[in-house]
N, C-alpha and C positions, 0 to 999 in steps of 0.2 A: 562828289556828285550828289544831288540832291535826288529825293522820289521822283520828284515830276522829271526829274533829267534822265531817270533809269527809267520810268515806264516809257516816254517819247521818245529816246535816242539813241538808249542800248539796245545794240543787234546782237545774236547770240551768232556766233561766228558756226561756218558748215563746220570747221574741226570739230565743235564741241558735240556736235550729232555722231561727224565720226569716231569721235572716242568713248562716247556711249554704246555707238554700235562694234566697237573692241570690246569694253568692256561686256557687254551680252554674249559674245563668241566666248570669251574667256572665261565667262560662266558655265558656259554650257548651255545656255538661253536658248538659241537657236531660233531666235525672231529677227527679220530685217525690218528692220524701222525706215526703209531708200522710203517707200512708200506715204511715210506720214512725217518725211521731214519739217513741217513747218508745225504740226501739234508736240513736234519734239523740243522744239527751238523752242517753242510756249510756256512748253510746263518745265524747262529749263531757266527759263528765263522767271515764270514763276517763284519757282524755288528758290533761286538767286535771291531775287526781293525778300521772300520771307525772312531770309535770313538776313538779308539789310535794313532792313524796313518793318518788319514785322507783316502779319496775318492780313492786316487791310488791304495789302500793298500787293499782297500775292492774290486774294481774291478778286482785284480790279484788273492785275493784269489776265488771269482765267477767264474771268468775263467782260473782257474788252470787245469780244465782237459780238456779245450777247442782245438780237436783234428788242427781244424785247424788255430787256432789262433797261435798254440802251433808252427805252422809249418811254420807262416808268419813271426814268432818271429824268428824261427833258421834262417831264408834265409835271414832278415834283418840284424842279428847280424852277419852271416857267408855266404857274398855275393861272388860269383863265381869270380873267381878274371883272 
């Protein structure tokens, strides 16, 4: 699997939320994450990449829905000519 195929196409599956929210019970944590399922699947899925792809890979996926990062990036890539 390539980056571009892990940032576009890998889904972090609901188990992997629920076996983090095992493993915090079995810490002793006592936070329920039911509420921020999808910031979990994110920084899950972050992490994953760092570790395949290295640090670039994890902070594009962090800030994939960053409105105005998102906006610095078209005007750099598509400057008023």
């Amino acid at each position: 699997m390539t980056e571009d195929d892990f940032i576009n196409y890998y889904i972090v599956p609901d188990s992997a939320v629920d076996d983090f929210q095992s493993y915090l019970y079995q810490e002793e944590v006592g936070y329920d994450v039911s509420m921020y399922k999808d910031e979990v699947k994110k920084a899950i899925k972050a992490n994953m990449a760092q570790q395949l792809f290295g640090d670039n890979t994890y902070q594009k996926i962090l800030k994939s829905d960053d409105a105005m990062l998102q906006k610095v990036l078209e005007l750099y890539h598509n400057p008023k000519q």
